[in-house]
C-alpha positions as CSV (number, residue, x, y, z in Angstrom):
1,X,64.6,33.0,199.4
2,X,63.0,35.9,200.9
3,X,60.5,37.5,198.3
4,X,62.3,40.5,197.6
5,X,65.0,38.6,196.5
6,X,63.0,36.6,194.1
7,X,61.7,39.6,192.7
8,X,65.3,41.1,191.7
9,X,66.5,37.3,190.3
10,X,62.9,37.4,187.8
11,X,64.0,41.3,186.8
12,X,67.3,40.0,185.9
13,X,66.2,37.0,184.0
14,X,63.7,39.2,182.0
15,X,66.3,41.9,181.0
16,X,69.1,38.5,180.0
17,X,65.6,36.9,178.1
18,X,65.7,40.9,176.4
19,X,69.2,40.9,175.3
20,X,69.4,37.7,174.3
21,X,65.9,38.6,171.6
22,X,67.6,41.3,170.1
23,X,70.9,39.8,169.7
24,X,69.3,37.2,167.8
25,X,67.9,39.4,165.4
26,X,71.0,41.5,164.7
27,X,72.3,40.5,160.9
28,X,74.7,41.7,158.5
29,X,73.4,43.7,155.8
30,X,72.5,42.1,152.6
31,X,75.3,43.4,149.8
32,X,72.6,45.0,147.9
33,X,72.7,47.3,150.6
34,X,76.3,48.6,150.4
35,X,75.9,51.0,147.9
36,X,73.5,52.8,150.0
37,X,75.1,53.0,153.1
38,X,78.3,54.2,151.4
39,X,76.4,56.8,150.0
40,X,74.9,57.3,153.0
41,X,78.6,57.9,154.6
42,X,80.0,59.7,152.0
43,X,77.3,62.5,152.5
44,X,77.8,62.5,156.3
45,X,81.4,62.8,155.8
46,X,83.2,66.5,156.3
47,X,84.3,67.4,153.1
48,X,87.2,69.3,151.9
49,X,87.1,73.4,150.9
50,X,85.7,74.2,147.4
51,X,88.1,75.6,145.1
52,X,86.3,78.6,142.9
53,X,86.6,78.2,139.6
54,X,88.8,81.1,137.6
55,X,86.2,83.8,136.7
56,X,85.4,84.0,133.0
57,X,87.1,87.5,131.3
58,X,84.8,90.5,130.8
59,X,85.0,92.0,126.6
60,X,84.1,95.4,125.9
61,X,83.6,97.0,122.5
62,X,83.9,100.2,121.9
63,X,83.4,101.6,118.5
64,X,83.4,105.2,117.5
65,X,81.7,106.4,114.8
66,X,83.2,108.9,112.0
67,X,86.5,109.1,113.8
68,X,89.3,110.3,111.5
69,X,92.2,108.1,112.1
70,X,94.4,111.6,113.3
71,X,91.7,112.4,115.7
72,X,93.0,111.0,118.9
73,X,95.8,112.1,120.7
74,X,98.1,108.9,120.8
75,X,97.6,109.5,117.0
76,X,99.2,112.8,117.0
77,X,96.2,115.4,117.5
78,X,96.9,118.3,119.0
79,X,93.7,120.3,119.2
80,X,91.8,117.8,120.6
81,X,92.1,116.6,124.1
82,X,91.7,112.5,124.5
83,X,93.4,111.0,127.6
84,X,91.4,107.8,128.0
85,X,91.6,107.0,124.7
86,X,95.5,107.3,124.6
87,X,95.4,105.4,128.2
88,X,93.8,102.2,126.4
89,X,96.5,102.7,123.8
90,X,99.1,103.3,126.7
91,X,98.1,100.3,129.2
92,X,97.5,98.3,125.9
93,X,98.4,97.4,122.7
94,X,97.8,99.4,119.3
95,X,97.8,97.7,115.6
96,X,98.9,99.9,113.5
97,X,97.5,98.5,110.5
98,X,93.7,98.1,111.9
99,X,91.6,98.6,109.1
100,X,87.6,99.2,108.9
101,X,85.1,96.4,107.0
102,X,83.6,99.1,105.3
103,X,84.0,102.8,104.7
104,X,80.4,103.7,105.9
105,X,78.2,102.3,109.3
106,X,75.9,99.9,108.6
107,X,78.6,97.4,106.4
108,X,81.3,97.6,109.7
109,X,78.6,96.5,112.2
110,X,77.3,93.9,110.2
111,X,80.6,92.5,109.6
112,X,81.9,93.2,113.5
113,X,79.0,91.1,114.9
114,X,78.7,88.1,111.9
115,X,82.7,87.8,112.3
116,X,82.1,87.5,108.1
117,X,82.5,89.8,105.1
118,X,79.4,91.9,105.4
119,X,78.9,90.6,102.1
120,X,77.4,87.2,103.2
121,X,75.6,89.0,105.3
122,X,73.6,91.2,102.1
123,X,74.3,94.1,104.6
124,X,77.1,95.7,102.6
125,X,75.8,99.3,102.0
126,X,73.9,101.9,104.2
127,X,70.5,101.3,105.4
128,X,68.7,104.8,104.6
129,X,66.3,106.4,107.4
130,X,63.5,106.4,104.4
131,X,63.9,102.3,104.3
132,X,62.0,101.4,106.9
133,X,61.0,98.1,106.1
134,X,64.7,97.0,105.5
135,X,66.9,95.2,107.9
136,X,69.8,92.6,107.7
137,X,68.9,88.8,107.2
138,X,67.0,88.1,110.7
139,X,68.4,84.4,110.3
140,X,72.0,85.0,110.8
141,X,73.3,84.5,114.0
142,X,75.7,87.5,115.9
143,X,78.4,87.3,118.7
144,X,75.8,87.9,121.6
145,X,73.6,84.8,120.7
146,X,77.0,82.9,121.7
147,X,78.0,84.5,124.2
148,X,74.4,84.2,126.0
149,X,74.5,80.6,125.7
150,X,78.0,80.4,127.5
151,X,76.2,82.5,130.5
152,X,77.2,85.9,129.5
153,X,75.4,88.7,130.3
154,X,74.7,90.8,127.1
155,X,74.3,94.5,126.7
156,X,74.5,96.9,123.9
157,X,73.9,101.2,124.7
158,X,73.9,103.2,121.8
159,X,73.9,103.1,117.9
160,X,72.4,100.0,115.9
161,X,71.8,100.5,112.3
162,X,71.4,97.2,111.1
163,X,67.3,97.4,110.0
164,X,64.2,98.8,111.2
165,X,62.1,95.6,111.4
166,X,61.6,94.5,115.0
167,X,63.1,90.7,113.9
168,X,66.2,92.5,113.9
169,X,66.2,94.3,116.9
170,X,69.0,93.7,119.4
171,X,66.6,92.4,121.7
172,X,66.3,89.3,119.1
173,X,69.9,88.7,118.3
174,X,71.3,88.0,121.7
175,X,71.2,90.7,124.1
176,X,69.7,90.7,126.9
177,X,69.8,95.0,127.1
178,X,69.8,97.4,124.7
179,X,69.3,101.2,124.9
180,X,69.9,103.2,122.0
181,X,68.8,103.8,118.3
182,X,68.3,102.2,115.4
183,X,68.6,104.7,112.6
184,X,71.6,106.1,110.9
185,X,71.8,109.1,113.2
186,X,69.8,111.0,115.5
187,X,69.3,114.2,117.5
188,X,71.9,114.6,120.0
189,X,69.1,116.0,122.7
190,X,65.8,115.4,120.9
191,X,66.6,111.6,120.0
192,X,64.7,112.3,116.5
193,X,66.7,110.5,113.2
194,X,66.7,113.5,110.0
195,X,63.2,113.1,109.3
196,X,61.7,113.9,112.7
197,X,61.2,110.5,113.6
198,X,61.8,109.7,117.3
199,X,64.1,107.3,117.8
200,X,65.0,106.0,121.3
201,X,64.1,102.5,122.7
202,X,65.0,100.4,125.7
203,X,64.6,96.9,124.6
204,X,61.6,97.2,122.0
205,X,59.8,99.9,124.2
206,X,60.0,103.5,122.8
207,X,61.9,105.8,125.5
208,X,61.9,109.7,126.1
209,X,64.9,111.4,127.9
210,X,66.8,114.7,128.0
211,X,69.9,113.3,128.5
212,X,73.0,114.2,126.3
213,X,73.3,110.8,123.8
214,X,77.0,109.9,124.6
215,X,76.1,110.8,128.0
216,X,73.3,108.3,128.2
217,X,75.6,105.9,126.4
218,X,77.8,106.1,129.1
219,X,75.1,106.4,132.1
220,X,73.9,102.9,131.3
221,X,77.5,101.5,130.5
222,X,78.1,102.2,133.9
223,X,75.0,100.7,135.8
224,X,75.3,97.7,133.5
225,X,78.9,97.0,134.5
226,X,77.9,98.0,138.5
227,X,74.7,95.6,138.4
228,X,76.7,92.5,136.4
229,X,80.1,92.7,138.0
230,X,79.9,89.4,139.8
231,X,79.2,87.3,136.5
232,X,80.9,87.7,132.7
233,X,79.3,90.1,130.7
234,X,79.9,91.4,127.2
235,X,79.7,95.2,126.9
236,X,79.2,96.3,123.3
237,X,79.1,100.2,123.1
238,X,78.9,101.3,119.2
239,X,79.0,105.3,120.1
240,X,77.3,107.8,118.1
241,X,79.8,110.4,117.8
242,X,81.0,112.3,116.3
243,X,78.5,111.4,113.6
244,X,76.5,114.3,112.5
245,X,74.5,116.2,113.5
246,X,77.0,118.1,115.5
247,X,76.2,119.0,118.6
248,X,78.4,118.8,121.8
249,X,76.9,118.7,125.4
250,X,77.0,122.4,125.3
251,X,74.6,123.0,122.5
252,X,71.2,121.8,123.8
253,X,69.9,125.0,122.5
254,X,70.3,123.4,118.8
255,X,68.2,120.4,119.6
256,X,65.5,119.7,116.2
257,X,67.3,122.2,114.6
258,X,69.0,120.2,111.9
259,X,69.9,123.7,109.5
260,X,72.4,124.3,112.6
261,X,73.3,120.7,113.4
262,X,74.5,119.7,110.2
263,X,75.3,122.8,108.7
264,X,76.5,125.7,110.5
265,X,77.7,123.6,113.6
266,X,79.6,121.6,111.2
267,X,83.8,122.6,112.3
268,X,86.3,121.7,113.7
269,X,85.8,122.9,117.5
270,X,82.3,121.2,117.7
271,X,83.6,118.2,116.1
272,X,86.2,118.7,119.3
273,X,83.9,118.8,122.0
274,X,81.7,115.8,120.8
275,X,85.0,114.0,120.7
276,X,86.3,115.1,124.4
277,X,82.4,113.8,125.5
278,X,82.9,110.6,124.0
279,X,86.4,110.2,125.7
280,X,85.5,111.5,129.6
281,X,82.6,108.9,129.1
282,X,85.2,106.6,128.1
283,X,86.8,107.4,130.9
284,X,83.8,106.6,133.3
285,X,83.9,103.3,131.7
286,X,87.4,102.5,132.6
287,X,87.0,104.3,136.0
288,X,84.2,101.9,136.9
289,X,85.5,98.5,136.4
290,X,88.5,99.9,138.6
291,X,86.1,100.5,141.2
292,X,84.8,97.0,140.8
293,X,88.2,95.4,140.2
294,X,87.9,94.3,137.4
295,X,90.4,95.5,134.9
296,X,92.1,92.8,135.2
297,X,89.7,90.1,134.1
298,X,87.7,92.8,131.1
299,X,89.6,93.0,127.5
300,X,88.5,96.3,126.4
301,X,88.9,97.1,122.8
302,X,88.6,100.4,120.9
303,X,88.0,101.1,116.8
304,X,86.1,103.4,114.7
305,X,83.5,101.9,112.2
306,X,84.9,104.8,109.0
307,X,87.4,107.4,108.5
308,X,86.2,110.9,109.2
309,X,84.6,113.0,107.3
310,X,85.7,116.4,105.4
311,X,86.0,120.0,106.5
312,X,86.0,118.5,110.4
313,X,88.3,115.4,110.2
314,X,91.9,114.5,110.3
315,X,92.9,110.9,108.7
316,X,96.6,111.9,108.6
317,X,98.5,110.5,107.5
318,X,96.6,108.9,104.7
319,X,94.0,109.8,101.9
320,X,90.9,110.4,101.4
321,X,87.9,109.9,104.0
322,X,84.3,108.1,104.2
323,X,82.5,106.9,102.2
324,X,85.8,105.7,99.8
325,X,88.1,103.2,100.0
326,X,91.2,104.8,100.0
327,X,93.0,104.2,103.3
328,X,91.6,107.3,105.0
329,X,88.2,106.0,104.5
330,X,88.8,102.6,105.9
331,X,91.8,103.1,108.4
332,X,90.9,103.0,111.7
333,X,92.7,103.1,115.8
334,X,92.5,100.0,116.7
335,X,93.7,99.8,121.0
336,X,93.5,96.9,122.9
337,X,93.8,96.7,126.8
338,X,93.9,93.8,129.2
339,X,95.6,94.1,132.3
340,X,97.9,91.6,133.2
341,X,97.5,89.7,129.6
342,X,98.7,92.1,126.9
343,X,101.8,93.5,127.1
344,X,101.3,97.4,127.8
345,X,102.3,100.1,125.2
346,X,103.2,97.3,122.5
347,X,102.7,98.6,119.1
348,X,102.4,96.0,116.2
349,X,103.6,97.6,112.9
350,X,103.4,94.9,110.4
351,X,100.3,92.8,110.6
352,X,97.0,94.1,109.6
353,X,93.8,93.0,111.4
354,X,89.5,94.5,110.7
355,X,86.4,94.7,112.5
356,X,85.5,91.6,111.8
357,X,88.6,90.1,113.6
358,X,86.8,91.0,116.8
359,X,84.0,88.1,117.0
360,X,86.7,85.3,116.7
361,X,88.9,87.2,119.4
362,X,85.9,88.1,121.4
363,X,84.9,83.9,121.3
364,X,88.3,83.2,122.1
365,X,88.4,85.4,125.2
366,X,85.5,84.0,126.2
367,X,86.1,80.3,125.4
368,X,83.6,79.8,123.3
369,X,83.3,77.4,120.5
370,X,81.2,78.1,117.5
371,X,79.1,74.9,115.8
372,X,81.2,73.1,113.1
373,X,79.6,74.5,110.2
374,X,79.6,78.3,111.4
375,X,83.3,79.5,110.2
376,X,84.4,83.3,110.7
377,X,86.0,85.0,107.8
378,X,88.1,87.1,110.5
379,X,90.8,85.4,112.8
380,X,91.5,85.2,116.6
381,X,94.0,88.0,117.2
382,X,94.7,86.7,120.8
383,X,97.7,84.9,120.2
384,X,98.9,88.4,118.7
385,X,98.1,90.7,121.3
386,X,99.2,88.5,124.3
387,X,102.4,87.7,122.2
388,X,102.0,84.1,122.3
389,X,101.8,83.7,118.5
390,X,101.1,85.2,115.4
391,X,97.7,84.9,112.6
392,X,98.0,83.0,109.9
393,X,96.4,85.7,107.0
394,X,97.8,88.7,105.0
395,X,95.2,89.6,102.6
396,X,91.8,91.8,103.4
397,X,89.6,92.3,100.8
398,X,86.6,95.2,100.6
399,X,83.7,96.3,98.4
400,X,81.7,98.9,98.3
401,X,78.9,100.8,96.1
402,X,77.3,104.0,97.3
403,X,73.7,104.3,95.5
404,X,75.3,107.6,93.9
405,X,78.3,106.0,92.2
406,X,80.1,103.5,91.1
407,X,81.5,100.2,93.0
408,X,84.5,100.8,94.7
409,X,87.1,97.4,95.4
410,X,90.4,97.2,97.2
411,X,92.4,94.5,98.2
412,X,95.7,94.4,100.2
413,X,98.5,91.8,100.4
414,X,101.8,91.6,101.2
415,X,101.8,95.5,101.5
416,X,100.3,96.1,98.5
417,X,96.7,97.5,96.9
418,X,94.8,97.0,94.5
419,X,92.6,100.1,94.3
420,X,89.4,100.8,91.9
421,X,88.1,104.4,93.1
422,X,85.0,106.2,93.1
423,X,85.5,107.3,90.4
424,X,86.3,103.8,88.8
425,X,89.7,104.5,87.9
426,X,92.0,101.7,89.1
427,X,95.6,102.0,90.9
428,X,98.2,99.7,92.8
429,X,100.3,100.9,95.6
430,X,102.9,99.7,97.5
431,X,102.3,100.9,101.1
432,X,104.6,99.5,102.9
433,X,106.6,102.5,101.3
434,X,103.1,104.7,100.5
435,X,101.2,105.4,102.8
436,X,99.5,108.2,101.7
437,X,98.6,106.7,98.2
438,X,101.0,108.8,96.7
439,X,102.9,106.8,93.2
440,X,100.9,105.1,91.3
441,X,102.7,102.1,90.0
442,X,100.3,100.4,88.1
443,X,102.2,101.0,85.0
444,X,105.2,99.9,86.7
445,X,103.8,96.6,88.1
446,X,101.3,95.3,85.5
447,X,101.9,91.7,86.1
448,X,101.4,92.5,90.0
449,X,98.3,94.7,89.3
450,X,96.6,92.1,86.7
451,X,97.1,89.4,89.3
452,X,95.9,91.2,92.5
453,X,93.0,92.4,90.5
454,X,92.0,89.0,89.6
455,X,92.6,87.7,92.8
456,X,90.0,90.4,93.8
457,X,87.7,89.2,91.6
458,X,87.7,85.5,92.2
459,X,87.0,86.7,95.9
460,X,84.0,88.6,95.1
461,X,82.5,85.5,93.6
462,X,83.2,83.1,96.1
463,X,81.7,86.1,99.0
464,X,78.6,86.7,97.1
465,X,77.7,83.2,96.5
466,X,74.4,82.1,97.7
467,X,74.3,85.0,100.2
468,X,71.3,87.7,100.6
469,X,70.7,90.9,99.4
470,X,69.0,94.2,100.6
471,X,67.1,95.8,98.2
472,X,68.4,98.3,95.9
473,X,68.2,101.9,97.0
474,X,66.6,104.4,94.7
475,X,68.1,107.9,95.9
């Protein structure tokens, strides 16, 4: 062979002697080794379109405060103009038989947020401006706390009254914002509660701001529902009108005075225009999650925490007004709106549901379950408003003592009450047929009225059992 030649053959032999190395080395993998290269495959491998999850539903609250019963439109009003109040009644559903815990603030709230009897709560009378040391227990455990462990955003803009001490600040129970007050009342421009004490915080921080207090209320509604519209939030918005002092946005010129603001100002027309304030802000409310499509995945719920007052308030058609427990002091709207879920312009006649009702509903919207051994004196009202069901209860039970007088108890059941007065003078009424508390007919009932009021009584032991207490309040 010429050398050339012999110098392709050896490069050829070399290159077989190559493939022939490596061939000899190639192996099956050990089976230890499957998992790993499936694995290994399985991430390499395309995979399919995620499916988004449905979004959790939006709750709002939205709780006036003083608001005689007659004092909307879609209640009958006439002098006083509330269109987005009657469009939550319209595009919603109304219980006619919504009743208030308590016929003053602090009790309501304390019951709204617990889900219990403000009894077991010890918060079932008014904390005072003067008691600044007093707040509700600190341990017990409100409808926020839940709600921010199942990834809710929290917020709450305007009125508190539940204690002064910073333990009980909203900021502590569960929300993640709060702007507002924590007094009684306050200063519709000047933010100062009735002894000059300024009273406007975000968070724990004290604030200072000009702004008109239901329109700050509804300022920060807004830019809470703009800034959390892509994740669940709950929205509670405890208004402060048309509490006293009265002042509408058109009386800044009254702000510190408090002989004009809760005397002289006190008729009808300013009560009107506090009203109309708190509705067009309402109306901003509703107007927003529109913008951010989301009416149809917020429930939106409306109540008052009382009946109105005298001289300025209507509780047609029934009697009396705060601070008693006659059904004007404790009756209250009660509108519920969810687009798409409950049944628009439905009107329930016949089942009664309270404040307190609106922590198990709230959960249940939500999907939230409480522990085992936390159990909610009110009941979930979904199945109610979305007309899948009915609730299982017919009797409510209140209590009340104001420092200046004596305790007050009611009970109602089956369309009765039982009825012990301010002045301590008992009655039963049927009002089913009585709505205004007319007849009497204790005298014609007595085995009825003997029974209800022992019924009463036997409740009042079991609620107060083991729970806290404020102090007593010296006047």
């Amino acid at each position: 062979m010429k050398s050339g030649e012999l110098k392709t053959v050896a490069r050829m032999r070399r290159k077989t002697a190559t493939l022939r190395h490596w061939r000899s080395r190639r192996r099956l993998p050990s089976r230890s080794c499957y998992p790993l290269i499936a694995a290994l495959l399985f991430a390499c491998a395309p995979r399919p379109e995620a499916v988004d999850e449905a979004p959790k539903p939006n709750v709002i609250l939205i709780l006036a405060d003083d608001l005689g019963h007659g004092d909307t439109g879609y209640t009958g009003v006439s002098d006083i103009a509330t269109p987005n109040i009657d469009r939550l009644a319209a595009e919603g559903v109304q219980i006619a038989r919504a009743y208030a815990n308590g016929p003053v603030c602090t009790p309501t709230r304390a019951a709204l947020l617990s889900g219990w009897y403000q009894q077991r709560t010890g918060a079932d009378r008014v904390i005072y401006v003067r008691e600044r040391e007093v707040g509700m227990d600190p341990s017990i455990e409100l409808l926020p706390k839940f709600l921010k462990e199942a990834g809710y955003a929290t917020g709450v803009f305007g009125k508190w009254h539940l204690g002064f001490p910073k333990e009980g600040y909203p900021s502590r129970k569960g929300f993640d914002e709060f702007v507002g007050f924590v007094s009684g009342n306050i200063d519709y421009f000047a933010h100062t509660d009735r002894l000059e004490n300024h009273d406007l915080w975000r968070g724990e921080e004290e604030i200072f701001s000009d702004r008109y207090f239901t329109d700050l209320i509804g300022d920060e509604a807004v830019d809470f529902i703009r800034r959390h519209a892509r994740e669940p939030f709950f929205l509670y918005l405890p208004f402060n009108a048309p509490h006293d002092p009265f002042q509408g946005p058109e009386h800044r010129d009254t702000a510190g005075d408090q002989r004009v603001t809760r005397v002289v100002n006190r008729k009808r027309t300013v009560l009107k225009s506090m009203v109309e304030s708190m509705d067009a802000n309402i109306g901003r409310i509703l107007d927003s999650l529109d913008a951010e499509g989301l009416a149809e995945e917020t429930a939106v719920f409306f109540m008052s925490d009382n009946g109105g007052v005298p001289v300025v308030s209507t509780n047609t058609p029934f009697r009396g007004y705060k601070t008693t427990l006659w059904e004007g002091g404790i009756r209250s709207p009660f509108y519920a709106r969810w687009t798409g879920r409950f049944p628009a312009g439905r009107k329930i006649e016949d089942t009664p549901a309270i404040s307190m009702d609106l922590f198990a509903t709230t959960l249940a919207i939500a999907g939230v379950s409480l522990p085992a051994d936390r159990i909610p004196d009110g009941v979930n009202l979904l199945p109610l408003l979305d007309g899948s069901g009915g609730i299982d209860r017919d009797t409510l039970y209140f209590r009340y003592r104001n420092p200046r007088g004596v305790l007050q108890k009611a009970m109602t059941q089956g369309g009765w009450k039982y009825l012990s007065d301010e002045k301590g003078e008992e009655h039963l009424f049927h009002l089913a047929e009585d709505v205004g508390e007319e007849h009497d007919l204790k005298e014609a009932e007595p085995e009825r009225f003997e029974r209800m009021k022992k019924t009463w009584s036997d409740w009042e032991t079991r609620v107060l059992a083991g729970a806290p207490a404020l102090p007593e309040y010296r006047p």
